[in-house]
N, C-alpha and C positions, 0 to 999 in steps of 0.2 A: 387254409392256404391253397392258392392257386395249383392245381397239376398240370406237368407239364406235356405236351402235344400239341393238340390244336394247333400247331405251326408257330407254337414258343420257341425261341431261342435267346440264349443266356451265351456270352461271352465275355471272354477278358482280352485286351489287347493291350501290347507292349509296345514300345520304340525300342529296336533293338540295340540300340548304340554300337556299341563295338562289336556285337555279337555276330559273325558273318553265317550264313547258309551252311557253311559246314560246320564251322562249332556246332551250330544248332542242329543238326544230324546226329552228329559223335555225341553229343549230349543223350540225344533220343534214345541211338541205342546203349550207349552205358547205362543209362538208365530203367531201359527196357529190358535188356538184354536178348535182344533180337534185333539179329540184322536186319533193317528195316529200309524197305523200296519206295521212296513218299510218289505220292500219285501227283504229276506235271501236269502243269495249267498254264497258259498263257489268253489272257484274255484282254477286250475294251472292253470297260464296261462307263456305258452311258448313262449319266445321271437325271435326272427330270425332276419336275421338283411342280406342287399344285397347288395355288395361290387359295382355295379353299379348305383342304388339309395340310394344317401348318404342322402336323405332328407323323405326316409320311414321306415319304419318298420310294419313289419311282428306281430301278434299274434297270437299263435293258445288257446284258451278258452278250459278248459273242464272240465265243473262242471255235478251236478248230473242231473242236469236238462235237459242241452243242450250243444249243443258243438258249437261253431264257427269260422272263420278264418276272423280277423281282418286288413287289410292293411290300416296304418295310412301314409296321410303324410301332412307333417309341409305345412302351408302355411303362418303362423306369428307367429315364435315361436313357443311353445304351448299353447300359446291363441287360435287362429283358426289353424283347422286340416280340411282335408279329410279325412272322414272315410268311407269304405265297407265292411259292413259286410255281412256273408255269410255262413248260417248255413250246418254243416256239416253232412251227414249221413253215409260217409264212413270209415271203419276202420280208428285206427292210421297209421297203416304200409303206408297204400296207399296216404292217407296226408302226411309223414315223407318224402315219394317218391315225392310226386307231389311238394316238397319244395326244394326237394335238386337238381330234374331236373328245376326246375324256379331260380335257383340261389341263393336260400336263405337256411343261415348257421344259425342254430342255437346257441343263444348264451349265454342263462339263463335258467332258470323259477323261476317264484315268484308266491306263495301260498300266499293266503287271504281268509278271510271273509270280505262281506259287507254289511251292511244295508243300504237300497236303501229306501227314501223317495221321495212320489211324491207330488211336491208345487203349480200342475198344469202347469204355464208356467216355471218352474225350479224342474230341480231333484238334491235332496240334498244325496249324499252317506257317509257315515260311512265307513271305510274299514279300517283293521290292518292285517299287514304281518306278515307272520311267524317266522319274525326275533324280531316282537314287535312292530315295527312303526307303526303310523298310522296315516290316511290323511283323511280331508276335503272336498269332490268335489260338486261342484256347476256346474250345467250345462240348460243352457238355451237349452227348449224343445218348440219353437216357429220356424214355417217358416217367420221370419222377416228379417230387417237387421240386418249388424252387429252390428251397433250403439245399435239397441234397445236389443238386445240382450246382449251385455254388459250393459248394463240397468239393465235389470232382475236383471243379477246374481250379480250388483252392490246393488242393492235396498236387495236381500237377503243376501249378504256379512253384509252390513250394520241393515240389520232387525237382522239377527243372532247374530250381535257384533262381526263376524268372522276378521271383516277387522281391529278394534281399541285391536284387542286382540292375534290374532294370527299370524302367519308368512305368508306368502305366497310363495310359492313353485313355481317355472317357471320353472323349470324340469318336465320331464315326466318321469313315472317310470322307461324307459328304458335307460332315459339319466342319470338317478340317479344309478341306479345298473351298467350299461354300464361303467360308471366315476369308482363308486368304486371298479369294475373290474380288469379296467386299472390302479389304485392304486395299487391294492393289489400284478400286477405282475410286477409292477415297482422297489415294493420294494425284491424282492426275488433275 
C-alpha cells in the first residue's frame, strides 16, 4: 500500500447545510476540549485548467498573506491527490505568462474565507464562497498510509457527527464550478 508524503493528500469534504461557522467551532471545541483559535484566510484563487492533462489542475492562491501555485492531480478521485505547491514571489503578469506558455488556460476564480483548525493528526477547515456556499474539509496531516489516514479523517468525520448528519461532497471545487460552467453554457 502506497505511503503517504511525496505531496499525498487524502480529504473529505462536506456541504454544510445548516451548519453555520460557529456551530462548527463550538462543535470543535466540545469536542476538543480546547479553546481553539482556527487560523483566518481569505483568499482568490484562480483555476486553470490544461487541455493535455485531463487528470490536473492548475491553482494560483492569492491571499494577503502569501501567494502560491498549486498543481493538483487526481490519483483516486478526490479522495487522494498530488499536490505541489510552490510559493510564489513574482508579479502576476509574469505567473499569467509562465501559465499560458506551460499550456494552462484559465478557467474561473472562486473567492473564500476559511477557518482553518489544527486537530494535530487532522486539519478541520470552515470555508464559504462568495456565492454563499460553504464546505466542510477534513484532511489528514500524518506521513502514513493510506488506510490510516482515512482513519483519521474517518474517526473525526465521525467524532464531529459530520458523517451521520451532513452530505459529503466527491467533487472538488473545480469539478463543481467546472460542471456548473458547462450548464450554464449549455443552456444559452
Amino acid at each position: 500500500e502506497m505511503t503517504i508524503g511525496n505531496n499525498i493528500e487524502i480529504e473529505f469534504k462536506f456541504n454544510t447545510g445548516k451548519v453555520t461557522k460557529e456551530n462548527f467551532h463550538s462543535l470543535i471545541e466540545d469536542v476538543t476540549d480546547i479553546r481553539q483559535e482556527p487560523f483566518y484566510s481569505v483568499s482568490c484563487d484562480d483555476y486553470y485548467s490544461n487541455l493535455s492533462e485531463k487528470d490536473s489542475v492548475l491553482r494560483f492562491r492569492k491571499s494577503r498573506k502569501f501567494r502560491e501555485i498549486t498543481l493538483k492531480v487526481k490519483q483516486e478521485g478526490n479522495l487522494v491527490r498530488k499536490e505541489f505547491n510552490l510559493q510564489i514571489d513574482n508579479n502576476d503578469s509574469t505567473v499569467l505568462e509562465f501559465l499560458k506558455l506551460s499550456g494552462y488556460r484559465k478557467e474561473f476564480s472562486i473567492f473564500k474565507e476559511a477557518w482553518i483548525y489544527n486537530l494535530g493528526d487532522c486539519e478541520a477547515a470552515y470555508y464559504t464562497l462568495a456565492d454563499g456556499r460553504s464546505y466542510i474539509e477534513l484532511e489528514a496531516k500524518v506521513d502514513d498510509s493510506q488506510a490510516r489516514c482515512i482513519e483519521i479523517i474517518t474517526y473525526w468525520a465521525d467524532r464531529l457527527h459530520l458523517s451521520d448528519t451532513l452530505t459529503r461532497e466527491n467533487r472538488s471545487l473545480f469539478e463543481i464550478f467546472s460542471e456548473e460552467k458547462r450548464n450554464k453554457y449549455e443552456k444559452i
